[in-house]
N, C-alpha and C positions, 0 to 999 in steps of 0.2 A: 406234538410231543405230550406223554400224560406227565403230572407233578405230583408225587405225593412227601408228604416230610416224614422224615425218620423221628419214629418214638424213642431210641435207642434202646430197645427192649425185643428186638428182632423183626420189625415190623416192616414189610417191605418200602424200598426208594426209588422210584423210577423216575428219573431225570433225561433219561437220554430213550433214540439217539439223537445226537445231535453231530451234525456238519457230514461230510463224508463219510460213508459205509462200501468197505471193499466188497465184491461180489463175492455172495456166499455166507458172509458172516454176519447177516443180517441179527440172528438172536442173540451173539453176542454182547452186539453193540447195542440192542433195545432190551438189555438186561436190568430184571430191578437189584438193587442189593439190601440183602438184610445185616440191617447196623445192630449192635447189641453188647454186650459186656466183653471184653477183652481178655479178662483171665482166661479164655478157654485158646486162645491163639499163643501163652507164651511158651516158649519152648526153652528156655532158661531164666536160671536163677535172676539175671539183669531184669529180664523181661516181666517177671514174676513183680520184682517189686517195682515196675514203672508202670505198667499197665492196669493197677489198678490206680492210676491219679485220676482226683477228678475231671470232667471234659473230654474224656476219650470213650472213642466210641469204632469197632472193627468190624468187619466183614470176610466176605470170599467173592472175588472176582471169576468167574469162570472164563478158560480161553482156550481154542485149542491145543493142543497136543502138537500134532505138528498142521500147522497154519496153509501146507500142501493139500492138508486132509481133511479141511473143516469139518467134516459129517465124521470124521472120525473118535477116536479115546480125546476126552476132554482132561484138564489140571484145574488147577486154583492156585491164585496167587491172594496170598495175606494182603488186608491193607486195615491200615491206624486213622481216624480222621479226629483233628480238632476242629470242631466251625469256628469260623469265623464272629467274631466279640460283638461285630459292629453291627446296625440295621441292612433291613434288605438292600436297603438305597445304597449303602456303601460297601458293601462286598463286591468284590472283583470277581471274584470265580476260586477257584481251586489251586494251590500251588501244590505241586508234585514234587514230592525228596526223594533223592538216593545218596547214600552218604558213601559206596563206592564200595572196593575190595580187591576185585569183586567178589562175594559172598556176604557181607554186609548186611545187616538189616533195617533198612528202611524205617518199619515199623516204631522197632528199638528206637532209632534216631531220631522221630520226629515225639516221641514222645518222650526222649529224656529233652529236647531242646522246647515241648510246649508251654512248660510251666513261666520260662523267660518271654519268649518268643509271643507268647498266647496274648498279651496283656499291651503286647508292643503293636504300633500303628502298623505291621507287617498281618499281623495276629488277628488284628478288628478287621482289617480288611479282606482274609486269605481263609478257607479253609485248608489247614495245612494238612497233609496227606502224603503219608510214608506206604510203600509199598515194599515188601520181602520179593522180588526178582524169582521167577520162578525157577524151584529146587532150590531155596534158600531159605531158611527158619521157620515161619508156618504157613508157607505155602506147599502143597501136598501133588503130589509126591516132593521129597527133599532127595537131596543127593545123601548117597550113605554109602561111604566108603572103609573106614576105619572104625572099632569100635574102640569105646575108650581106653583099656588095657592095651590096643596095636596102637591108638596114637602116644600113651604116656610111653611106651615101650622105644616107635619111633624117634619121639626126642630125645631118647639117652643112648641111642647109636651113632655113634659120629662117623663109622665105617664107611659112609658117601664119599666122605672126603678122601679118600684112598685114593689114588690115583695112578697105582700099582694095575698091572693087569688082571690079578684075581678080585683086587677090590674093584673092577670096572665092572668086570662079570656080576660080581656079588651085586652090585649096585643096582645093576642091570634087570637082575633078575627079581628083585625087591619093587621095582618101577612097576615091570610086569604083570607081579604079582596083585600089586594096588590097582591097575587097571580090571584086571581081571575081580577084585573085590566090587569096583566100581558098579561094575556091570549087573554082577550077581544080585550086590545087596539095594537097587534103585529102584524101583518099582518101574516096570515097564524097559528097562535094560538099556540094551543101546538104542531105543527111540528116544526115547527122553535125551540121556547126551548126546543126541543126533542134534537135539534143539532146545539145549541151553543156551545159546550163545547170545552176544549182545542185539546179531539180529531181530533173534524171537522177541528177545525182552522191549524193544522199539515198537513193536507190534502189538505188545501188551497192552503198551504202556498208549500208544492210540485207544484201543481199546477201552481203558481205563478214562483217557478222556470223554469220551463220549458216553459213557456210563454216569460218570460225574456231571453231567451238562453243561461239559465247558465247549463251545465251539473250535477256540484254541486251546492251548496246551501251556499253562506257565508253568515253568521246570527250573530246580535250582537241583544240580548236581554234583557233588564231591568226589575228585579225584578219578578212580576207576567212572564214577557217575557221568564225568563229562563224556564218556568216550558213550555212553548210553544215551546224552545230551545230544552231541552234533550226529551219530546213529541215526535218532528219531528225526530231525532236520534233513538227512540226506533222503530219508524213506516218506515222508509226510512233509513236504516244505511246506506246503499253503494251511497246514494245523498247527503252526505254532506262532502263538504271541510273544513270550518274551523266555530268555534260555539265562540265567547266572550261572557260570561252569568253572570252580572255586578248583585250582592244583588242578591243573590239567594234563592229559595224557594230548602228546603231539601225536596225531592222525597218521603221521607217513611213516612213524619211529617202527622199525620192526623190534621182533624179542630180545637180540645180541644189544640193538642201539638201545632200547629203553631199559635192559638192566644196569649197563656200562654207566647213564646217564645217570639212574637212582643211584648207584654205587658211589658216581659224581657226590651227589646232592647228599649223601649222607656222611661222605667222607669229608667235606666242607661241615658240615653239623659238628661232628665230631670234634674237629679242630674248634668251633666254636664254643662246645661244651666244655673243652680239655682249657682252652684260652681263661674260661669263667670260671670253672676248679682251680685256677694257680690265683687266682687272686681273692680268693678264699680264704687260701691257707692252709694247711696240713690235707693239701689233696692229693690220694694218692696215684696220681700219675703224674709224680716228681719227679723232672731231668725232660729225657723225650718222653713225649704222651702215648705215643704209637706205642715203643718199644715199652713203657711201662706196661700198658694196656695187655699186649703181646703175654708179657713176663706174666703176669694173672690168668688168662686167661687162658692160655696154650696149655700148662703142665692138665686140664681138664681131659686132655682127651687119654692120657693114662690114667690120670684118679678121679673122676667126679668129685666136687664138695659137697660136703655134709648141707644141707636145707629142710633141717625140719623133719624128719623121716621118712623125706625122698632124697635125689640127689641131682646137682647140676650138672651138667654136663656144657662142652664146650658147646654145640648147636644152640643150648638154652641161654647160655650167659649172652651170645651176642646176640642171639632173637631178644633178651631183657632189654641188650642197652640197645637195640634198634628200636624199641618200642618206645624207650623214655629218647630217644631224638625229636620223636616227632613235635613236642613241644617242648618249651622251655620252661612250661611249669613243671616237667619231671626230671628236669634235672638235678633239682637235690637228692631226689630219691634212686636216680642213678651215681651220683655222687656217694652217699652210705653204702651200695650195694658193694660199688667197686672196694671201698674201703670194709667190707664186712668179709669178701672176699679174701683181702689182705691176710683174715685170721682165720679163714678156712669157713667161714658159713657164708653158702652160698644163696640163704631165704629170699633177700631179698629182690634179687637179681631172677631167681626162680618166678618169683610173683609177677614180675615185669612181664616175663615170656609167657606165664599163666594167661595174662591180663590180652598180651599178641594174639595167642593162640583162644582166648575163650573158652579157658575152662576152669569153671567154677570149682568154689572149695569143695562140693562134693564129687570131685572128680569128673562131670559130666562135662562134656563139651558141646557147643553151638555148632554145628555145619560147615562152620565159616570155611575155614581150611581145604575142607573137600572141597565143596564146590569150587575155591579159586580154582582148584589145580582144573576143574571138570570145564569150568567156562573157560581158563588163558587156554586149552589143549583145542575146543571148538572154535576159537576165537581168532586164532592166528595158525599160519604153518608150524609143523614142527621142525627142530632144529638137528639134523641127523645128525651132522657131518662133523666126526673126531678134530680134525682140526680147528677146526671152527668152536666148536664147544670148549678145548682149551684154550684156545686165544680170547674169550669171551673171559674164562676165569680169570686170565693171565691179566688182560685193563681192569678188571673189577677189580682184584689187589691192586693195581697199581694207583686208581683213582680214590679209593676206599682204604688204605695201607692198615690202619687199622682191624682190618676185616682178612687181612692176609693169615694165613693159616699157618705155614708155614710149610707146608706139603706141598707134593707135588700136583700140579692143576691135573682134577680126571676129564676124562673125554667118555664119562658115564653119558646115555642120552638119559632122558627124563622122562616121566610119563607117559609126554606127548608125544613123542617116537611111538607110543607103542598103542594110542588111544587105538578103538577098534572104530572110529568112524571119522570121515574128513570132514576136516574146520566148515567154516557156514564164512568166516570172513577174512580181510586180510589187510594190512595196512595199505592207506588209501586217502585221499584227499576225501572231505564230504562234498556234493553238489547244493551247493545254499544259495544260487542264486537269486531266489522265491525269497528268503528266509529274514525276516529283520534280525538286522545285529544283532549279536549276541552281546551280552558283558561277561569278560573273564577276567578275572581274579587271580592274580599270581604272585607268590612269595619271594622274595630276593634270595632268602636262605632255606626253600621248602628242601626236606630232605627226601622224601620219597617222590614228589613228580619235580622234577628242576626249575626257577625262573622261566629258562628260554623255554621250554615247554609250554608254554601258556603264551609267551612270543605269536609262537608259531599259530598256536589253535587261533591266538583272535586271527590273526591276517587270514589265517582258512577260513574264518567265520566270517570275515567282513565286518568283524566286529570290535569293540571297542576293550581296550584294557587297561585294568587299574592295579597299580602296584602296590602292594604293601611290602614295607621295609621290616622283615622281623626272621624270627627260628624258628617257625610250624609250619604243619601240614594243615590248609587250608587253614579261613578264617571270615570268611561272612557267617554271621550270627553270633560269632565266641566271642562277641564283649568289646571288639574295638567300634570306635564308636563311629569312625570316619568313615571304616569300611562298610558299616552296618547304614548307615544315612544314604551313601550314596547305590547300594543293592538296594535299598528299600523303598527309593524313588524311582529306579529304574522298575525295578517289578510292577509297583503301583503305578506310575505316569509315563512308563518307556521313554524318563531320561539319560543320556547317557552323561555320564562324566567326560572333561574336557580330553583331549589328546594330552599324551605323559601324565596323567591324576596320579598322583601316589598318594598312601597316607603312612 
């Protein structure tokens, strides 16, 4: 193996390869990479102002295109790197982020978490390293489906929810239509969404390892990430050292069960939030919380509220307060929303769904969006079947009551009916026989991936699991301290925490 260090000024790195090389993809994995200034990798305003911190330092991964074709069209996948604080002697290797989505950025992630993290015994020891999943922020080609005018336009039709025969049609035809944009505006068409899926991205993300000189693989994965996590375990068991897989997505859960189950998990939030507004005082979802909620939010989809010189619409008020569920530190600021709403402006509730959706004050927006819809459509079967698609609507209000629209459930299908290429995966157990335990991290009241979801993934992983008792979506690194000691030992010395560990 050759060794050279990075000047951070573009200067080539050849660290690999190291450990296993699939046949065929020999150059990939004995790739050098050029590390250098970051500004030219942000693709939003977030990005703009995180990437210039001190310590960070990005590149371009090269990987095939489709991984059937190595000699074929090659991509690039973005990657953030902080090194590690501490001397030679005490670095471990490389820890790999993905903070989930999926369409999420990596990159973003690990560089708004380096300035904490960087300084922490995780930091001296780790070079931390976020990667954009390719077709995702500035990895090249990106998905590009909507331009900004079709998505700000998007948000303020609520016509989905029709579930009238002409609004199925309409709906229908709208799904189509996005697909059909998908295709056009992606650079390389439906090859590329032929191999978005979390397959490809496991593949990378070896890749990625052995470029970086790690023999194994240490990975801390968030949310949509774990499912990237236990992925890479199933495809590469004997390359991985150690997996944290924070809000977990269950392995067997298909589409109908893992929406029903987030609908679960946010409609428990919800009562949690609404529980901590009445002992406030003057909160406005006084009497029932549902039906107050309802009473605000409903009359939207005949009048949008005033916000600033756009307007809300009912789609965007509940994307806002879905957005401030995920933790408990937005709940004030969903607290003034709903009550701002009360007198007809609807700002701040808009900002919440702005802040979901990723798009900045200048109107521009991050990928995110598309790509989910372009990876969950490769990722899993589609869901045709009209009954089936109302009875899915029909438990998500029942579990989520808050989230009830008051219309009639449609049996619109979704995009994924109509994608132009078949999924690459499908829900499944992973094979981790090979694999050392994983640790997984799961929230008692997470609203978007549920407790028992993280149940399930350790016992697939043979892996060990640590509860945290709180109201957010994931939580190793975000300041708890008990949670943070004991990922941090596991990572560095592959301890696990005891059987039942909460903190």
């Amino acid at each position: 193996m050759t060794t050279a260090c990075s000047t951070g000024d573009g200067e080539p790195e050849q660290r690999g390869p190291v450990g296993p090389v699939p046949a065929g993809l020999d150059r990939f994995y004995s790739q050098s990479l050029e590390w250098g200034d970051c500004a030219p990798y942000a693709t939003s305003q977030t990005a703009e102002q995180l990437f210039g911190e001190d310590g960070l330092e990005c590149a371009r991964l090269t990987v095939p295109l489709s991984y059937a074709e190595p000699d074929g069209e090659t991509i690039t996948v973005g990657l953030l790197r902080h090194e590690a604080g501490g001397s030679d002697d005490e670095r471990v290797g490389s820890l790999v982020v993905n903070p989930g989505g999926p369409g999420a950025s990596g990159m973003v992630n690990v560089a708004s978490m380096a300035g904490q993290v960087g300084d922490s015994e995780l930091g001296q020891r780790f070079d931390l390293v976020g990667f954009d999943p390719r077709g995702i922020g500035a990895s090249e080609p990106a998905v590009e489906c909507l331009t900004p005018e079709e998505r700000d336009a998007d948000r303020v039709d609520d016509s989905d929810l029709d579930g009238s025969p002409e609004g199925v049609r309409k709906a229908e035809r709208e799904e189509r239509e996005f697909v059909e944009k998908c295709v056009e505006r992606t650079e390389h068409g439906e090859q590329m969404l032929a191999n978005l899926g979390t397959r490809d991205v496991a593949k990378d993300m070896d890749v990625l390892r052995s470029v970086l000189g790690d023999r194994k693989l240490s990975y801390l994965g968030y949310s949509y990430g774990t499912r990237i996590g236990y992925t890479y375990a199933d495809q590469f068991p004997g390359n991985v050292r150690s997996l944290v897989l924070d809000g977990a997505l269950d392995p067997e859960q298909d589409t109908v069960g893992s929406l029903v189950s987030q609908g679960e998990g946010f409609g428990k939030s919800f009562e949690e939030f609404a529980a901590w507004c009445a002992e406030r005082g003057d909160c406005p979802l006084d009497g029932d919380p549902t039906q107050a909620y309802q009473d605000l939010v409903q009359p939207l989809f005949d009048e949008p509220a005033d916000a600033g010189g756009r307007q809300l619409s009912y789609e965007d008020a509940t994307t806002g307060t879905i957005q401030a569920l995920y933790s408990e530190q937005m709940w004030p600021q969903l607290e003034s929303g709903l009550a701002e709403l009360a007198r007809g402006d609807g700002s701040t509730l808009l900002a919440l769904a702005d802040m979901y959706n990723e798009r900045d004050p200048s109107g521009e927006y991050a990928n995110t969006q598309d790509a989910f819809t372009a990876i969950r459509c490769v990722d899993d079967p589609p869901v045709e079947d009209a009954d089936e698609i109302r009875e899915a609507q029909t438990r998500y209000a029942e579990v989520a009551p808050f989230l009830d629209s008051g219309r009639e459930p449609s049996s619109a299908r979704d995009a994924c009916a109509f994608w132009p290429v078949d999924n690459t995966s499908e829900p499944r157990l992973p094979n981790v026989d090979d694999v050392p335990p994983a640790l997984v991290i799961s929230t008692t009241n997470d609203p978007a991936t549920p407790y028992q979801a993280g149940v399930q993934l350790a016992e697939a992983m043979n892996g060990r699991l640590l509860t945290f008792e709180g109201n957010q979506h994931t939580v190793f690194l975000l300041g708890n301290q008990c949670v943070d000691d004991i990922g941090t030992d596991y990572l560095i010395n592959g301890t696990l925490p005891d059987d039942n560990a909460r903190c």
